[in-house]
Every structure is written in C-alpha cells, then in structure tokens.
N, C-alpha and C positions, 0 to 999 in steps of 0.2 A: 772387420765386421763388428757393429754393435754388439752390448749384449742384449738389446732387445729381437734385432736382425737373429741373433741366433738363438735366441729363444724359441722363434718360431720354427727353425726347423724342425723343432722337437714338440709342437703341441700347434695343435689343431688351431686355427685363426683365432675359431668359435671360443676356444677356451684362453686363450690369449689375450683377446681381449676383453672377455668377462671377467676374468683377473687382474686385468691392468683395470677395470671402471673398480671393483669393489675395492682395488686397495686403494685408490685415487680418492675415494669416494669417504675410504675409512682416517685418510689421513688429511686432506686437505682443510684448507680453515675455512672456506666459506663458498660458494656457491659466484657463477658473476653477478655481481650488482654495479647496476647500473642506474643514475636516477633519468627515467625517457624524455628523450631528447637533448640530455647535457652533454658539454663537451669532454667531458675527461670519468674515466667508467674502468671501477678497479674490477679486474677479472680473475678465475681459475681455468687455467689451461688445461685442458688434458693432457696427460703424462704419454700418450702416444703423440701429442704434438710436436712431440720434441725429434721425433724421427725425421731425415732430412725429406723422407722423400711424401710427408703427409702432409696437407694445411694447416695452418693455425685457426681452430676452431674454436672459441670461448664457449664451456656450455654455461645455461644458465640458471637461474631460481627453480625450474620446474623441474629437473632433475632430482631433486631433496622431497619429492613427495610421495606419503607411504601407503599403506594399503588402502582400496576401494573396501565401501559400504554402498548398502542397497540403497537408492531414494524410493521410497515404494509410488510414491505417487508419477513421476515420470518413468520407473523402470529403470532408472540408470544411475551408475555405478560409479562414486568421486570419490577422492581422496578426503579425510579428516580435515575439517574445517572451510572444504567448500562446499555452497549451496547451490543448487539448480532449478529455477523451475522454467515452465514452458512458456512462451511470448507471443505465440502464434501457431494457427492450427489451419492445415489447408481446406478452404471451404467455408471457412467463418470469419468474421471479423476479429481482429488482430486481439488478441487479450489481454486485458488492464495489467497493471501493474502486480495486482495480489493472485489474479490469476484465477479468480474463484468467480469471473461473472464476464461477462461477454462487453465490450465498448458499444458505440454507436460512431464510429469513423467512417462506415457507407463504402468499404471496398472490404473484400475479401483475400484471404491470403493465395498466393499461387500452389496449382500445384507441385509435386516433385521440386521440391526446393532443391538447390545446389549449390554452386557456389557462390560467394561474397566477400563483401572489405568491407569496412568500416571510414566514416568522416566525420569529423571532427566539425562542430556550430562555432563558428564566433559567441553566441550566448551562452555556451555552458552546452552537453549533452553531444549526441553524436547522432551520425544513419546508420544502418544496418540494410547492405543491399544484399538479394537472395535471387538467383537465376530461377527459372523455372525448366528443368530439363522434359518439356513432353514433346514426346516424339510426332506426332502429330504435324504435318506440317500450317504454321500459324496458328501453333496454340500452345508454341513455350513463350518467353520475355523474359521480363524481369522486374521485380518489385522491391521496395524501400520503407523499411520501417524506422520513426524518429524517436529518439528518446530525450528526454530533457536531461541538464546535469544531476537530475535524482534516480535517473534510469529508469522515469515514469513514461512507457508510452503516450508519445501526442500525434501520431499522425501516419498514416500509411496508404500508399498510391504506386502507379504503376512508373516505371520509365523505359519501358519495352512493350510492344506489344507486338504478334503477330509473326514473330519469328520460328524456328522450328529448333526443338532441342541444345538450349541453350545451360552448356553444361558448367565451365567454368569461366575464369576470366580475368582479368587484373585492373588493378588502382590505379592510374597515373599519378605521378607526382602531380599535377597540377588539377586536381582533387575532379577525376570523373572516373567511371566505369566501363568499364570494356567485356563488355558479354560477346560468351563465342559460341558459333553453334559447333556441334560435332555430328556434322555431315556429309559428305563425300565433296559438297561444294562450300561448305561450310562458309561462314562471313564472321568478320567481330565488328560489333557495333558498340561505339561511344553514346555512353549513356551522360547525362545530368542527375546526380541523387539527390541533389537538394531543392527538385520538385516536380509535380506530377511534367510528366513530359514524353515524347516517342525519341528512340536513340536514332543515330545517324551510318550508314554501314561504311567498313571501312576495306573495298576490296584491293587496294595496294598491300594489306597485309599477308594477302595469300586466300587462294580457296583451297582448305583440305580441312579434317576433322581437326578441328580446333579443341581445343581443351582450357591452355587458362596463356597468360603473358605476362610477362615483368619488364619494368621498366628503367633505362639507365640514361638517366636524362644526362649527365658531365658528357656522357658520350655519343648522344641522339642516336639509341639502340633499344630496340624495343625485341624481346629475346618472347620464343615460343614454342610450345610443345603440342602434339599432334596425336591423337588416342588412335592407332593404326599399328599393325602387329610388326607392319613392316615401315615403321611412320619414322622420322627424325628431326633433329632438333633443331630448331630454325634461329635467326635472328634475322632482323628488318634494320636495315642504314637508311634513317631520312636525311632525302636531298637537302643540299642546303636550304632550297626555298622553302621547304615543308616546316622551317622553324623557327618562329618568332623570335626575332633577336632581341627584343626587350624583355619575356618573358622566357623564354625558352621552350614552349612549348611547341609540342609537335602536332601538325596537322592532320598526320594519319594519309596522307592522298601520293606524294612521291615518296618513293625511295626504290630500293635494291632488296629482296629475298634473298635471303644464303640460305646453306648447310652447312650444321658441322661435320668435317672429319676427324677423326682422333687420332693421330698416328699408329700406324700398324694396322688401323679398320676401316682404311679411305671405302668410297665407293660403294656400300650396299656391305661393306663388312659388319662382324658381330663377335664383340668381346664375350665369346661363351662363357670361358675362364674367369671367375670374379677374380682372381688371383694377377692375371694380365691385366686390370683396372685399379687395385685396390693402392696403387702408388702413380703421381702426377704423374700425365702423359700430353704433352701437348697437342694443340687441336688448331686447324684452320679449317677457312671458311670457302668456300663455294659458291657461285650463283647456280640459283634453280635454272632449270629448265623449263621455259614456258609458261614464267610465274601466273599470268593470266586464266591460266587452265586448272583445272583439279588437278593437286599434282600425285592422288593415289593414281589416276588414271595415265598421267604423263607417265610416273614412272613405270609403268604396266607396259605401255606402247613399246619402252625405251627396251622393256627386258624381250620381248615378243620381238624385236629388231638387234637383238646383241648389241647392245651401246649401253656405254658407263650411263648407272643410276648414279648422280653425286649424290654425298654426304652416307655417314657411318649408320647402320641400323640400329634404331633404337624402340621398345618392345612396346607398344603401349604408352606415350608422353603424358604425366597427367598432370599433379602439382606443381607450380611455381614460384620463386618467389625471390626479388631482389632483395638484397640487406647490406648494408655499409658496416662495416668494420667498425667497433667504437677505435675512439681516435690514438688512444694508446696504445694500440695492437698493434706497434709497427713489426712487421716478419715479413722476409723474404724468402721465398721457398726454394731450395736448395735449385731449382732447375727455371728460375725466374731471374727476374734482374729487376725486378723493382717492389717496394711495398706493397701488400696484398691491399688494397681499399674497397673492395666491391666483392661480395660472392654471389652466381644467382645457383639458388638450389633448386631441383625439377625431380620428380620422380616417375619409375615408369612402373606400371603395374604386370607385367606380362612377365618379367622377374623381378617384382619386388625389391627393384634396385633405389635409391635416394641418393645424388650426383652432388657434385658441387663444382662451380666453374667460378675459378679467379680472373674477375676479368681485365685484370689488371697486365695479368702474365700469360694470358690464353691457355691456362692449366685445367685438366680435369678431371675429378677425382670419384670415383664411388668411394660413400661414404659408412654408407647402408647395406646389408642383403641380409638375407633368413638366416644368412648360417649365425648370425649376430643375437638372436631372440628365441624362445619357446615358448609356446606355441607359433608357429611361423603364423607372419604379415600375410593374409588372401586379399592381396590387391591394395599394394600402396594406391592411395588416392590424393584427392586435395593435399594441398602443405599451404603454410602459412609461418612465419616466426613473429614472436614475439619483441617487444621492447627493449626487452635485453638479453636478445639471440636464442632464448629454445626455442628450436626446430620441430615445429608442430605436425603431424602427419596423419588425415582419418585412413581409417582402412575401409575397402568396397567388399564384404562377404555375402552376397544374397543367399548365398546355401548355409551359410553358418548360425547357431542358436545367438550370436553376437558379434556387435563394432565393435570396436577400438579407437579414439586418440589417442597417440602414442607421442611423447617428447623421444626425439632420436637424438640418443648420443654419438658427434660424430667419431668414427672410428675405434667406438665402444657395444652400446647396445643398448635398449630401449628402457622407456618406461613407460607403462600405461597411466594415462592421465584419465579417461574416461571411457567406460565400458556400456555401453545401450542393448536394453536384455529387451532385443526386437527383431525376434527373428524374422528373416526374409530383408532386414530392410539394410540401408547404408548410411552411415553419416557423411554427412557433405557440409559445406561449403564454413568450415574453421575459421574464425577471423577473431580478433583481440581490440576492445574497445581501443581507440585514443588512448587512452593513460593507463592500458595493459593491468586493469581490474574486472573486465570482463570478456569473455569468451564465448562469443556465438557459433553458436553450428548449429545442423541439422537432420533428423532421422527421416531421410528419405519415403522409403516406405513403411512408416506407423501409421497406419489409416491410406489419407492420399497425402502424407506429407506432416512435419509438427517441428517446428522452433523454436530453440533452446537458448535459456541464459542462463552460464555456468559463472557461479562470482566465487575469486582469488580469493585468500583469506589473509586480512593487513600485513600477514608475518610472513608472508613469501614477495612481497612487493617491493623492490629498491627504496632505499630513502630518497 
C-alpha cells in the first residue's frame, strides 16, 4: 500500500487533499504554461497524480491567484490585477467599449443570458455567443456579440430566435454553436455566430432536458448531459454518412444515443458514496430506449412496467467540456491500456460532483465534491477550461447573498476566481477569449440579465 493510500486511512479525504494542494502549491516551481495552441507545453502535475488509480490532470496559471477585492462599479469580486467591466446589459444596446455610454447597433441584448463559447475572426478579434434561457415558450435563442482584436465592441445580432429555454450548449470544432433547450422535449440547435441568422434543430441528438455538449471530432462523438434529477450521461455516434470526409464535420441528422454505465452503477444505479467514485472505474455504453421520444418520459413508462432503465444515474448534468491533453502529457492510467489524449469533464449540480471521462480508456473519475472546498459549491453549474487546462466552474446559488467562479483543482480543491455580490442571481455561461486573456460570463439575474468582461493580468499568461 502507498504511503499516500495509507495516509488516508487516517485523515479525512477533505484534509488530505487540502494538504497535498498547499504543499504542492508551496513547493513546486511554476504553475502549467502553456503557450495556446502550441505543440509542446511544460507542465506541473499534481502530487496526487501520481496515485495509480487517479488521472493525470495538469493544473494551470489560474490556480496561483490570490485574494478578491471589490469592483464597486459591477459589484464583483477579482483577484489583484484583473480588471472587469460590463459589455452588455439585457434590454439595451450592447455597451461601447469604455462602458460609460450606450452604442447605436439597433438590437438589444437577450434576456437571462446563459451559456456561451467564444470564436475566433480571421481579422483579429473574436464572438462572444450567449443563450438566452427564458422559459417562455419562443422567447429564449441566442445572441452574438463581436469584438475587434482591441476587445472594442463592433457588432451584435441574433442567431436564434424562438426557441424555449435555451440553457447551455457547445462549440463544435468546425467553429458553430449548439444551443440546447432544457425542456422535457428539449432540442439542440446549430447555430452560425459569425452572422445574424436563425439556428437549424438537430432532433437525432435526443429529446430530453438538455443542458450543454462537447465534441470529439478524432472520434465522430458528440458527448451530453441532461439537467434531470434522475437524467444521464449521454453520447451520440455519427453514422458514417452523417460525416464529411473532406472535412470532418458532423451533420447532426444520423447517428445512435447511448448511455453511460459505470461499473458497479449499470442500469438506473447511483454512486451515493463519493468514495466508490473517487478512483477510475470503467464505464460502457448503451443504446437508449426509444431515442425519438422524450426520454424523461420513456424512462418513467419503463419503471411503471418493471424493465431496465439503461445507463447509471446521474444528479442534475450541467457543464461540459472537451480538452485534449497537451502533447507531453503522455500517462497511462494504471487501469487503461493506452495514452490518456482527450478528457471530457461535465458537472452535475444535484451533488455538486465535477467528473472527468478519459476517453481514450473509457475511465471515470469524480474529481470534485464539497467535501473538497469551504464554504460548499450550491450547484455546480456551467464549466469551461481554459488554454492551458484550468478547469473553470460558475456556481448557480439563487438563495445565496453570492456566485462564484471557481478554478477546480482536480483531486485537490478549489479556488475562487470570481465572486458576484448579486443576490438572487447566477452566473452563467463562462468562456475564455481565443488567446485566453479574456473571460466572459454572465450574472444571470442583475436586473433582467448583464455581461461581463473579466481581463487576465500579462503575468498569469503563458509565453
């Protein structure tokens, strides 16, 4: 047995691993740097990576950042040497750049902002797309704000309209938007962010409460999570036709639904125990049942008739997000047979769990839970990482005096990146420019909605 294995018998997870992050933290030489997008990215391992039976998780830059101060003008709470101010406000025209006088661009921003990604111009500068989650039926979508490579607002328009509670959602590799609704028949619709336009629905992906999707283009696997107490985690296999053999791209219209199961939790099971997760356990897949249907309502029929629900329970599905391994990070995980190359991480808010799936190896791991953090997480929400792997996470509190972004350290314990002193409201939809200097989100309900732009300070930024 380790001595880290037996360390643990003797001390609480919770303190285990807040002890293993501050010594790691006190001793190591430098943070991961990575410069984004290059191929070779020296990293710092966490010191529980080394246990056989954990992942290899590189944390990154945003880990090293120290205590929040007030902004008094937005109310919210950044570390020493970042700045924040707001870009957008729902109900008015998108806001200049200085933020002290209103544009004239002739649309308005959406309500209840949610989630988003960022794209990148061939001319320099980036979109910022933002869901609109109102419940109303045909009165969420989704809208798009441009920025130039000076981070000066030029332009903002809709690429959704008329859909109903469109919460979160994901980026394709082949640079569009995937808005989901989260509603019992829920749809995801591919959007275009690089100009006003109506999205296209895509119902081969499944009808149930949608939340967000990530995408594994090497392997024509579009992976997704489902806001349902009794919801699971899905992935989509496109047919062969469904994908452009020149490009690669997926068409969204054939394929197959699965479930996961995670061994030991097939069928409608539930890792109560974080302790029965908290080390790789491997996981297969399943076809749904009656993928054409709402499948909260199939699996309801199924339990009303005694017959197996497939796939493991899981609490609430809400953030996700694919990320490739930098390329030096070769590790194979004690219960794997090959290179770790791809994680996709997802969180569920109903226990405050934050996952991680090698999908290399079909391993999965909880990375995250309360017993990890003080003041406890009230509702992992959105996730997002960064350029050079921190694991970004807002939190959804509507009863609490405040959010949180939080950088998760995996299999250590958190840091708060940004704190929103807006009671009642949530932050939503997290995303990090192109070239990971800036940070969009959003405070739900301040007013009906309001859009943030949080900027890195040069000294946390990879060379």
């Amino acid at each position: 047995m380790s001595a880290i294995v037996s360390l643990e018998h003797r001390l609480s997870r919770r303190n285990l691993l807040r002890n293993a992050f501050y010594l790691s933290t006190a001793t190591a030489a430098a943070p991961l740097l990575a410069a984004c997008g290059g191929s070779s990215r020296s990293v710092s391992v966490p010191e529980s990576a080394s246990a056989a039976s954990e992942l290899f998780i590189p944390h990154g830059p945003l880990a090293n950042v120290g205590a929040l101060s007030l902004d008094p003008l937005t109310q919210i709470r950044i570390p020493a040497g970042f700045t924040v101010r707001a870009v957008a406000s729902s109900g008015l025209p998108v806001i200049t750049p200085g933020g002290s006088s209103i544009n004239t661009l002739g649309f308005n921003w959406h309500t209840s902002p949610d989630g988003g990604a960022t794209y990148a111009l061939d001319e320099g500068g980036w979109i910022y797309t933002s869901n609109s989650e109102v419940l109303a039926p045909g009165g969420g979508g989704c809208s798009a704000i441009k920025f130039n490579a000076d981070a000066e607002v030029v332009d903002a328009y809709p690429i959704l309209t008329a859909t109903t509670q469109n919460c979160a959602g994901g980026k394709t590799p082949w640079q569009t938007w995937v808005s989901c609704e989260e509603t019992t028949a829920g749809l995801c619709w591919e959007c275009d962010p690089f100009a006003e336009s109506q999205g296209i629905a895509k119902p081969s992906l499944g009808l149930f409460a949608h939340e967000a999707i990530a995408v594994d283009q090497e392997k024509g696997i579009i992976y997704l999570t489902e806001d349902n107490s009794s919801g699971r985690f899905y992935r989509w296999l496109a047919d062969r036709n469904d994908i452009d053999p020149n490009t690669g791209r997926m068409a969204m219209e054939t394929g197959s639904l699965q479930v996961m199961n995670i061994a030991g939790f097939e069928n409608g099971g539930y890792p109560e125990k974080t302790e029965d997760v908290r080390e790789l356990r491997a996981v297969t897949w399943v076809d749904v049942i009656r993928p054409a249907e709402p499948q909260s309502t199939v699996r309801s029929e199924l339990t009303e008739a005694d017959q197996t629900v497939p796939g493991t329970l899981f609490n609430g599905g809400e953030g996700l997000w694919y990320y490739s391994l930098p390329n030096n990070v070769n590790h194979i995980p004690s219960a794997g047979s090959v290179a770790t190359r791809g994680l996709v991480f997802f969180t569920c808010k109903g226990d405050n769990r934050v996952w991680a799936l090698d999908v290399e190896n079909q391993l999965v791991e909880l990375i995250f839970d309360n017993e990890q953090i003080e003041p406890d997480f009230n509702d992992v929400d959105n996730l997002t990482v960064s350029p050079w792997g921190d694991v970004v996470v807002a939190e959804d509190p509507p009863t609490e005096p405040y959010s949180r972004i939080m950088v998760v350290l995996p299999n250590a314990t958190c840091v708060v990146l940004v704190q929103c002193e807006h009671p009642g409201s949530e932050i939503c939809g997290p995303a990090f420019s192109p070239d990971g200097r800036k940070l969009y989100f959003s405070s739900q309900r301040r007013g009906a909605g309001e859009t943030y732009e949080l900027t890195i300070p040069e000294s946390l930024i990879p060379a």
